[in-house]
C-alpha positions as CSV (number, residue, x, y, z in Angstrom):
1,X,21.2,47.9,82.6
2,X,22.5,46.5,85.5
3,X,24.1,49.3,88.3
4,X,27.2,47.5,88.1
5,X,27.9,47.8,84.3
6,X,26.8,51.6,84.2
7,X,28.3,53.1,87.6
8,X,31.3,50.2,88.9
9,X,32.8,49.3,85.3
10,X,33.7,52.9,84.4
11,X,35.4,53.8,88.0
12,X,37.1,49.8,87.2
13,X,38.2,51.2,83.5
14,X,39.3,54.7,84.8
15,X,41.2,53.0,88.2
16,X,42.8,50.0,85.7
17,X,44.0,52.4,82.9
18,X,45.5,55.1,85.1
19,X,47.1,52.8,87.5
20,X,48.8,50.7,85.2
21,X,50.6,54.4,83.6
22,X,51.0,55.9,87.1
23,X,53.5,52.6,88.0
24,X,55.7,53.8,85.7
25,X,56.1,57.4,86.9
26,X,53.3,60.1,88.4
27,X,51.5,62.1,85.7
28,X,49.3,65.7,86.3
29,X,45.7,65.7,87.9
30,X,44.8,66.5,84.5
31,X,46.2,62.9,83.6
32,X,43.8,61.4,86.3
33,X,41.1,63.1,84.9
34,X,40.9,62.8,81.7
35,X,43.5,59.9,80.2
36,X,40.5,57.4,81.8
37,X,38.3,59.0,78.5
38,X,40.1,57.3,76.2
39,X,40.2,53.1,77.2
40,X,35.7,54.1,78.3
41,X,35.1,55.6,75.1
42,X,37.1,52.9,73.0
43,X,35.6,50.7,75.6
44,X,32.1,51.9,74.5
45,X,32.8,52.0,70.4
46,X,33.1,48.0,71.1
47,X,30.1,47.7,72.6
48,X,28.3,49.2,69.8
49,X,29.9,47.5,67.3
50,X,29.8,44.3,68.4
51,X,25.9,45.2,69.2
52,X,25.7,44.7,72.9
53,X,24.5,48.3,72.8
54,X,22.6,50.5,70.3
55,X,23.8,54.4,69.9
56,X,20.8,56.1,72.1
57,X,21.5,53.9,75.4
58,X,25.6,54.3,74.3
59,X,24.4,58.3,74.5
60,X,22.8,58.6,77.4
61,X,25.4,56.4,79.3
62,X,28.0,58.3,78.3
63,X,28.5,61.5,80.6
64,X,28.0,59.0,83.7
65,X,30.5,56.7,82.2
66,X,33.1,59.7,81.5
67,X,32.4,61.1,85.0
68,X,33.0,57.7,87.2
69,X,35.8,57.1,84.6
70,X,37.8,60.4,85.6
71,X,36.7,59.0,89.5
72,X,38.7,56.4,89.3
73,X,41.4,58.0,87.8
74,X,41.5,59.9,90.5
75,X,41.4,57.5,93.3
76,X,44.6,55.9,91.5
77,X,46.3,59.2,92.2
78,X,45.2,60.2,95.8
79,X,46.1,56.1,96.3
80,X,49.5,56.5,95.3
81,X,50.0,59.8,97.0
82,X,48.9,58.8,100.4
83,X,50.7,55.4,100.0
84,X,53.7,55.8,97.3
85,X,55.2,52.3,98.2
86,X,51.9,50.3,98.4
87,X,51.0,48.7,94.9
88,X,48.3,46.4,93.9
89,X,49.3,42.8,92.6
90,X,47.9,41.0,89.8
91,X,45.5,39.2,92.0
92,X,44.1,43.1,93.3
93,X,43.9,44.2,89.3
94,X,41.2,41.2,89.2
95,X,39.7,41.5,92.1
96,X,38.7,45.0,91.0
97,X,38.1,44.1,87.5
98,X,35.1,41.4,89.2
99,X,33.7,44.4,91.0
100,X,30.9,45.0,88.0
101,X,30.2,41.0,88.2
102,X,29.6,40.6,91.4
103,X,27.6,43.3,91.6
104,X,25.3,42.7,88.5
105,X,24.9,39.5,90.4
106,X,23.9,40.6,93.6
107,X,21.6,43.1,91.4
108,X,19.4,40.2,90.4
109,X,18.5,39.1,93.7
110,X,15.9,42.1,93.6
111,X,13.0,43.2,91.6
112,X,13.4,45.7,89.4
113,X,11.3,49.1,90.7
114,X,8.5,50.5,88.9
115,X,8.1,54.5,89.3
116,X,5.6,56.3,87.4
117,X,6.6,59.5,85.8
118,X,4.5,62.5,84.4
119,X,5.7,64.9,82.0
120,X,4.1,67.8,80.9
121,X,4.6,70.5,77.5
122,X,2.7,73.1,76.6
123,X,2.6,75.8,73.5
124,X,0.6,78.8,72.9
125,X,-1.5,78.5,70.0
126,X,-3.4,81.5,67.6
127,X,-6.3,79.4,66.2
128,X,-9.9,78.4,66.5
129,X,-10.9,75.8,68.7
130,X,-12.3,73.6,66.0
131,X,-8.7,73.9,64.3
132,X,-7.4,72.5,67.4
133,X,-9.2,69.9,68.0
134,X,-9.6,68.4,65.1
135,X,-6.0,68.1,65.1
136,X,-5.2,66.5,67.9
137,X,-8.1,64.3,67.8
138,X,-6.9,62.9,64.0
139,X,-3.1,64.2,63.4
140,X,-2.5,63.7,59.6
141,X,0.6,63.2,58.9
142,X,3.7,64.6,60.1
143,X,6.1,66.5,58.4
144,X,10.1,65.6,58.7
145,X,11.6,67.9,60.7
146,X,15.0,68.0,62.6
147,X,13.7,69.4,65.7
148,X,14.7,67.3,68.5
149,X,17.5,66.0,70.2
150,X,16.6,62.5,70.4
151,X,15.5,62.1,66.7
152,X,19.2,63.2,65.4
153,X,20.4,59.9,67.6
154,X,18.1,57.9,65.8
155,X,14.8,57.8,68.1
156,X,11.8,57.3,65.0
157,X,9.6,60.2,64.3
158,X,6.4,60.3,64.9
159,X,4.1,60.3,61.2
160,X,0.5,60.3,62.0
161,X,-2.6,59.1,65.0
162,X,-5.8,58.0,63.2
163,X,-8.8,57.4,65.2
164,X,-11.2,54.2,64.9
165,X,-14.6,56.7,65.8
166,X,-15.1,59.3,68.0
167,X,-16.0,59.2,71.6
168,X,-14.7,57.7,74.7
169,X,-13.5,53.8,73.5
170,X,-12.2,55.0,70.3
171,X,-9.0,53.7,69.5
172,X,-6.6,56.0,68.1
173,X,-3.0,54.3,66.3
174,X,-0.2,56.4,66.8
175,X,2.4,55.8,63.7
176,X,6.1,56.5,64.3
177,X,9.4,55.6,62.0
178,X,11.1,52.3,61.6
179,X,7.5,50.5,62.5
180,X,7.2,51.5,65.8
181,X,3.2,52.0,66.6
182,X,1.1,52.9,69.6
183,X,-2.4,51.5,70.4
184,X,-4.3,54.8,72.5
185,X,-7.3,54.0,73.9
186,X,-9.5,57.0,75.1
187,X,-10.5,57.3,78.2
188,X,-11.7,61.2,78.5
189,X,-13.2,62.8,75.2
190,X,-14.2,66.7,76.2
191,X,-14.8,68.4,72.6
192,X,-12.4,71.5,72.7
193,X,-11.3,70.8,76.5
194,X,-9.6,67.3,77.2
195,X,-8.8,64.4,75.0
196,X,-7.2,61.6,77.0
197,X,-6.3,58.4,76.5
198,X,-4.3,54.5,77.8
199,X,-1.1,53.7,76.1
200,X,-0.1,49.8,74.6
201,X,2.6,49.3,73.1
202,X,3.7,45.3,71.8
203,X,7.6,45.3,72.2
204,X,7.4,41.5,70.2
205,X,5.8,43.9,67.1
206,X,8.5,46.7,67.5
207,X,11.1,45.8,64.5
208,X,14.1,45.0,66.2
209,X,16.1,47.6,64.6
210,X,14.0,50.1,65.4
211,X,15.3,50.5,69.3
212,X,17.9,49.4,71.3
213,X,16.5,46.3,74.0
214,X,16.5,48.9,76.6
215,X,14.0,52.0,75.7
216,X,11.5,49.6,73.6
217,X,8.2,51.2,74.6
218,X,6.3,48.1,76.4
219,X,9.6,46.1,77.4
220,X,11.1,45.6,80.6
221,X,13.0,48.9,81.4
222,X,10.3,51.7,79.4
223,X,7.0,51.8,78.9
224,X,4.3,54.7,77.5
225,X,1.3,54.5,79.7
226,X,-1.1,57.2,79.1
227,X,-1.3,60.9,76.8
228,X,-3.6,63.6,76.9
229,X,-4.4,66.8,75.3
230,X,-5.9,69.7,77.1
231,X,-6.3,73.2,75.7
232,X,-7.0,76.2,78.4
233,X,-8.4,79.6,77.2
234,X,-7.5,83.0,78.1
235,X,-10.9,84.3,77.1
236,X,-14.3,82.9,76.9
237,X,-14.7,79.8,74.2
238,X,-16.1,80.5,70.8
239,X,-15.2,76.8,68.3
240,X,-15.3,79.0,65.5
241,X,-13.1,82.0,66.5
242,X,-9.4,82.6,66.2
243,X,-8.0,82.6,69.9
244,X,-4.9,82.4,71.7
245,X,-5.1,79.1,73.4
246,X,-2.8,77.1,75.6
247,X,-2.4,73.6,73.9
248,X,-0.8,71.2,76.9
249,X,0.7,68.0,76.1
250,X,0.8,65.4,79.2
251,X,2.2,61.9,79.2
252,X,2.9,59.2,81.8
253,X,5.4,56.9,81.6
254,X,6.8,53.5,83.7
255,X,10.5,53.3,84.2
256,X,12.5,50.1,85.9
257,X,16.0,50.1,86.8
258,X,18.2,49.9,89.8
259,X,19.3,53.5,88.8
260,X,16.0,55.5,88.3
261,X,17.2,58.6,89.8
262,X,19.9,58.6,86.7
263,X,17.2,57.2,84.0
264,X,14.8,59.4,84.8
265,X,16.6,62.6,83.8
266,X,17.0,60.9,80.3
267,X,13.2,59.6,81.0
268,X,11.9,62.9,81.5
269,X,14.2,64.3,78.9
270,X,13.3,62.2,76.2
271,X,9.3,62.4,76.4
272,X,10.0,66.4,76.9
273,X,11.8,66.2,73.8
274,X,8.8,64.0,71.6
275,X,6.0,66.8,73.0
276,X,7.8,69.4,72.1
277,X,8.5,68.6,68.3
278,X,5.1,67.3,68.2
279,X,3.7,71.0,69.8
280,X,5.7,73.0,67.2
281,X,4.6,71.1,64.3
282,X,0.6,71.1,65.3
283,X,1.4,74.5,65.8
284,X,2.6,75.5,62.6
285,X,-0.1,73.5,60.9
286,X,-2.8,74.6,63.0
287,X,-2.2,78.5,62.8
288,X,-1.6,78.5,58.8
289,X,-4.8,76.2,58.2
């Protein structure tokens, strides 16, 4: 998770590769570009097998590691066509090669940042308040569904949230696959308006082949901080009438890394992704109830 082993080692991989073919004779842009693939994604298989990384962080490193890759490869080729005689000794391939090193190094002089994200879903709903509620408040459980980007790669899918009792302190236990569990403490409790609610999630109680080290709600990089449920009407209230109503989803989440402004397009992308397959399913339930 360092910013030297996602951003500097796959410009070193794409830079080693290419330069080590391009002594032998000049090859095509196309070369540059996309020969570099081939030693990163080989370079990544490894990783996962040998467990340093787990397939969803492998996933969303990917199309930076494929991008910086073809970078270097390119650099190798604008090098050697600018200066055709000039070529890097032994001691310059390792020089390079100690780039990601030094930098994870210097990396862990400073504290990790903590931004706070908010991400926010919404689906319309044809149902009676009551329905609704009652449904988010209590969500029985789930069915299976393959909706979702992040539960084909292996992310658990959510099963159920009981509730201790109703009312603001009620504790609610949100139940996902593979033994990964939420403790939701509410905070706001507005019968058919606003149900919110403090996240806690205990990484040392998350199975440890549930997630890979690096999204485990609660651990160092990710955490799940707060939810909340909101419905907005179109027309005036009635708990017992079948309405159109605007069910909102909202979560906020902690992320800490030296490269937030990449993680956080996955950050965002991934709670999107959970809110939405839990939406469509309450919806589905809720209108056929």
């Amino acid at each position: 998770m360092a910013y030297g082993g996602v951003f500097v080692l796959p410009f070193c991989i794409g830079l080693i590769s290419v330069y080590w073919s391009e002594k032998e004779k000049p090859h095509s842009m196309f070369f540059h570009i996309f020969f570099p693939w081939l030693p990163t994604t080989i370079s990544m298989f490894f990783s996962f097998l040998v467990n340093w990384e787990g397939m969803i962080c492998l996933i969303m490193g990917l199309p930076i590691y494929l991008a910086l890759a073809s970078v270097g490869g390119i650099a190798v080729g604008i090098w050697f066509y600018i200066f055709p005689e000039n070529r890097i000794n032994l001691l310059g391939v390792f020089g390079i090669l100690s780039l990601p090193l030094v930098s994870g190094y210097l990396e862990s002089l400073w504290q990790l940042p903590n931004e706070i994200r908010f991400v926010e879903t919404r689906i319309e709903v044809n149902a009676t308040p009551e329905t609704i509620w009652k449904n988010v408040v209590r969500i029985p459980q789930l069915e299976k569904t393959e909706d979702g980007f992040f539960y084909k790669i292996g992310f658990p899918r959510p099963i159920e949230a009981t509730l201790s009792h109703e009312g603001i302190g009620g504790i609610r236990e949100a139940r996902f696959e593979k033994g990964l569990l939420f403790y939701e403490t509410i905070t706001e409790w507005n019968p058919y308006r606003r149900l919110k609610f403090e996240i806690q999630a205990d990484p040392n109680l998350t199975p440890l082949t549930t997630l890979d080290d690096h999204v485990v709600p609660g651990g160092i990089y990710f955490d799940a901080l707060q939810g909340e449920y909101e419905l907005e009407y179109s027309e005036k209230q009635n708990p017992n009438r079948k309405q159109k109503v605007t069910l909102y989803l909202k979560s906020k989440y902690r992320l800490s890394t030296h490269f937030n402004f990449y993680a956080s397009l996955w950050g965002d992308f991934l709670m999107r992704d959970i809110q939405n397959t839990i939406l469509k399913i309450l919806k589905r339930r809720m209108e056929h109830s």
